[in-house]
N, C-alpha and C positions, 0 to 999 in steps of 0.2 A: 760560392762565388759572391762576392761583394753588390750588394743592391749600390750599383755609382749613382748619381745624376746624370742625367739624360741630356738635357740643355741647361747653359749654360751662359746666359750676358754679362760679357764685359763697358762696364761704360768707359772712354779714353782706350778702346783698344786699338785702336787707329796709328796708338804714337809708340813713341819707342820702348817703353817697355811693355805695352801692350800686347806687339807682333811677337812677340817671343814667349807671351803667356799664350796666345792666341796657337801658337805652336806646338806648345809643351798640351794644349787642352786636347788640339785635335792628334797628335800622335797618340792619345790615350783613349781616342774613340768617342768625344763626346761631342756636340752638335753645339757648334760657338755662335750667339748671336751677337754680334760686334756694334755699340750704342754709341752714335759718335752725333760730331752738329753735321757732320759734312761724309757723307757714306760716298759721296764719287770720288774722296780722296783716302778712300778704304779698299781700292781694290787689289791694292798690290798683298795684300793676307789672303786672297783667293786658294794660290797656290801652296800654300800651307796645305790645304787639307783636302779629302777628296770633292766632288763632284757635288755641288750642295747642303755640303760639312760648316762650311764656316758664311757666313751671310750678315750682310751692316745693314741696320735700321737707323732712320735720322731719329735723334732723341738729342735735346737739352736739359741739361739739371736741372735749369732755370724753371723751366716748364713741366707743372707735375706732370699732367695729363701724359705727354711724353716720357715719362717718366715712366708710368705705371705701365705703359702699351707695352714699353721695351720686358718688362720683366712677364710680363704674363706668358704665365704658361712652364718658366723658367724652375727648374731645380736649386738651382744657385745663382749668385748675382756677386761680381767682383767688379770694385770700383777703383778705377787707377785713375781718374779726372785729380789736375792740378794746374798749377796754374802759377806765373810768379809776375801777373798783371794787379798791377793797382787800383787801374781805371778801366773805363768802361761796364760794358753792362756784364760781364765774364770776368770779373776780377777777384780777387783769392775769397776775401768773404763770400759770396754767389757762389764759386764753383767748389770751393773748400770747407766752408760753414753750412751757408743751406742748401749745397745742391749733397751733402755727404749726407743729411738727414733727410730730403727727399727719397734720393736712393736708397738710405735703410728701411723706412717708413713702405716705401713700396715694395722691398723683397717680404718684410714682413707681414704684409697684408697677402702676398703671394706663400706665406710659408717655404721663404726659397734661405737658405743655407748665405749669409754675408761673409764677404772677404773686401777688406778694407785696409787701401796699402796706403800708407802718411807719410812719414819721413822721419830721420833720426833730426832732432830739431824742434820736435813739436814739444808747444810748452806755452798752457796759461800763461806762464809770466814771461814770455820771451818779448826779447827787445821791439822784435821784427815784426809786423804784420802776417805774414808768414808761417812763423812760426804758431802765431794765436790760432790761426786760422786753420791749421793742421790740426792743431791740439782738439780744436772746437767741432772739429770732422771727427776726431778719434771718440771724442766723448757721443756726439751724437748716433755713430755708430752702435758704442757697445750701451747703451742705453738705449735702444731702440733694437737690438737684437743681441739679447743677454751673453748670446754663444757665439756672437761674430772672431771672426778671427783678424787679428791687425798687424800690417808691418810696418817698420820703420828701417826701409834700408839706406845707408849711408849714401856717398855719391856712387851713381852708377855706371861704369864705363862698359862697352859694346861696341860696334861697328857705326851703329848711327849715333853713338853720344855726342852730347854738345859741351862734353870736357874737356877732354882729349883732345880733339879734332881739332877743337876752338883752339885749342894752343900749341898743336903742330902745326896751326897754318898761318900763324901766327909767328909761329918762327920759322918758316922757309924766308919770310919777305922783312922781317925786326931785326935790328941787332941785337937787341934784349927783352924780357918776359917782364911783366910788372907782378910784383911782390906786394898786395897789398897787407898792409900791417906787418912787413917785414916778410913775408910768407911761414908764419909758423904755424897758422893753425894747421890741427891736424887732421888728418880725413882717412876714415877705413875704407877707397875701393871698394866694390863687390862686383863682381862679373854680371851682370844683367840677365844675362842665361841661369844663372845658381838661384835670383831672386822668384825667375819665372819659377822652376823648379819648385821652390819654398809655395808660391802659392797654387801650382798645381797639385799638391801633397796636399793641400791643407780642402780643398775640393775632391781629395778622392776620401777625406776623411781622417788624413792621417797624424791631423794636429789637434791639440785638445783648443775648445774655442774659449771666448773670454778673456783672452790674455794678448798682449802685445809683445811681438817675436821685434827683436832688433836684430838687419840683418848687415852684416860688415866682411868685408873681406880677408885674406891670413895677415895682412900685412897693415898696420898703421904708418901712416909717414903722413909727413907734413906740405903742405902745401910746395914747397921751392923739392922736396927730396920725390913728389911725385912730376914734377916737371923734369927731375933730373934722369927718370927713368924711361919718362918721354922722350926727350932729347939721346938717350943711349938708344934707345929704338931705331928712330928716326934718325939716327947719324949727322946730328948737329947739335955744336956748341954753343948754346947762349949768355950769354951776363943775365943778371936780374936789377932790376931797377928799382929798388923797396917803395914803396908808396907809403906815407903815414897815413894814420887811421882818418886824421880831418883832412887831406889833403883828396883819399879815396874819397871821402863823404861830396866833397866839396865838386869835385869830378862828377861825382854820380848826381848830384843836384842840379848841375847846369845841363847834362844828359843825359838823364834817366828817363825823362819823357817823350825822348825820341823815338821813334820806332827799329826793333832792334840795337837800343843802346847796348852797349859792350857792359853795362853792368849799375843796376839802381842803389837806392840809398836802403831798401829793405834785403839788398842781399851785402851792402857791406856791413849791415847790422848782424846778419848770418853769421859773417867769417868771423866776426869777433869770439864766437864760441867754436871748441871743438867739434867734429862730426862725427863722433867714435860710438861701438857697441857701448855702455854701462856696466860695469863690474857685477852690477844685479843680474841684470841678463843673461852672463853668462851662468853665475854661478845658478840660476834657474833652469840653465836650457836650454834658455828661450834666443836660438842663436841657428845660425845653419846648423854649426857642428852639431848642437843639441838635436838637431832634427834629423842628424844623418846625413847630410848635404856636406862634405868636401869642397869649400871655397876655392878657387882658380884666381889665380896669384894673375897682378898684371903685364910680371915679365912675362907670363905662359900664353896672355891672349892678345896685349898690343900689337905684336909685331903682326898679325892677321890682319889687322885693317888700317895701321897705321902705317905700312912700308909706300904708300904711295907718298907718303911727305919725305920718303929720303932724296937727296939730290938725283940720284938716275933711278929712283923708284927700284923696283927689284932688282933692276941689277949695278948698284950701289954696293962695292965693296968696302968692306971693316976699313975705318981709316980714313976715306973718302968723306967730304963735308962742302 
């Protein structure tokens, strides 16, 4: 029998693809302490698991001391904290930069097992603040814990995404979808359930650590051809509206600083690059398939949470718009 870890902190398990790591930890028996700013908006992971299985402590990155509380005592430590704020005192440097090297710093001093999920994107040299900021989480992770294990999954779509959703509900009430940069870049899906998987494997042991796993889903398509598979979901036709690349910039500058703006100048510096697995990757392994994980295609899981955007919701027949 497998010597597992026993406990277990997640820090950002609170958000959406935390509840599904937080799932995948306690259906395998191990005791989740869930590290979030705000634990009374952590309760709904209760029912995940049994009867004082899974439990939120307040901890900020920001804040070592906090930091270090959370992991004591802890076998492993997985950090999913992110962030696409610029400002404020939580903004991508803080929770991406140094709060990725607090949290290493502190499993290591706990001799706890690191798991450190970034993003496909990350990159010293990237345009985007974003992206440095990932890259400068990934390094300080595996330079602070030799054997960490690191993902970068592409965009992630599930039931609570703010992909999808965002632009099914955006086309019940539009008559068209905005295309920025023409909509060509291109983006690998991955089911957010397959990513929880990937890092609950890599906690039971079953990934070799040090290395960076890119995780993407079967299918690549581009920005306009993954909205067209939303709209065949959801049972409406929309146009697209192309936005050019200074015209999006130009948008995101006069309201990027709002709250809840629909989209900044550091994510249209994003879309200017693809968000695909690397051909390294694959040919390494270092990929779900590599790991034995079976990616789930998005025709196979949208229509589970996306059929409340069809015009009479479930019962919307083929045709019907």
């Amino acid at each position: 029998m497998k010597n597992l870890p026993q406990r277990v902190t997640v820090f950002g398990g609170s958000g959406f693809l935390g509840r599904h790591v937080v799932r995948a930890l306690a259906k395998r028996g191990y005791r989740v302490l869930v590290a979030c700013r705000r634990p009374d908006l952590a309760q709904h992971l209760q029912p995940l698991g049994d009867l004082g299985q899974i439990k939120a402590i307040q901890a900020n990155v920001r804040v070592r001391w906090s930091v270090d509380r959370a992991v004591q005592g802890s076998d492993a430590v997985i950090n999913l904290t992110g962030t696409f704020n610029t400002g404020g005192r939580n903004n991508m440097a803080a929770v991406q930069d140094f709060g990725a090297r607090a949290i290493a710093e502190a499993a290591r001093a706990q001799g706890a097992r690191l798991v450190h999920v970034s993003a496909i994107g990350a990159d010293p040299d990237s345009p985007s603040q974003y992206g440095r900021t990932k890259a400068a989480g990934e390094a300080a992770a595996l330079e602070t814990v030799r054997n960490a294990v690191v993902f970068r999954p592409s965009v992630m779509f599930g039931p609570e995404d703010d992909f999808f959703n965002r632009f099914a509900a955006m086309a019940k009430i539009a008559p068209f979808l905005p295309a920025i940069g023409g909509g060509h870049t291109k983006f690998q899906p991955v089911y957010v359930g397959d990513v929880a998987e990937a890092i609950a494997r890599s906690i039971d042991g079953e990934l070799g650590g040090g290395k960076v796993y890119e995780l993407g889903g079967p299918q690549v398509a581009t920005f306009r051809e993954c909205m067209d598979i939303m709209q065949e979901v959801i049972h409406r036709e929309r146009g697209y509206l192309p936005l050019p690349w200074f015209l999006a910039e130009a948008i995101a500058r006069l309201t990027g600083w709002l709250p809840g703006a629909p989209i900044t100048v550091d994510q249209v510096l994003m879309l200017k690059r693809d968000n695909i697995v690397s051909d390294e990757a694959r040919r390494q392994k270092r990929t779900l398939e590599g790991i034995g994980i079976k990616p789930r295609s998005m025709r196979s899981i949208l229509p589970s949470y996306l059929i409340r955007f069809r015009p009479q919701g479930q019962f919307t027949r083929k045709g019907e718009a």
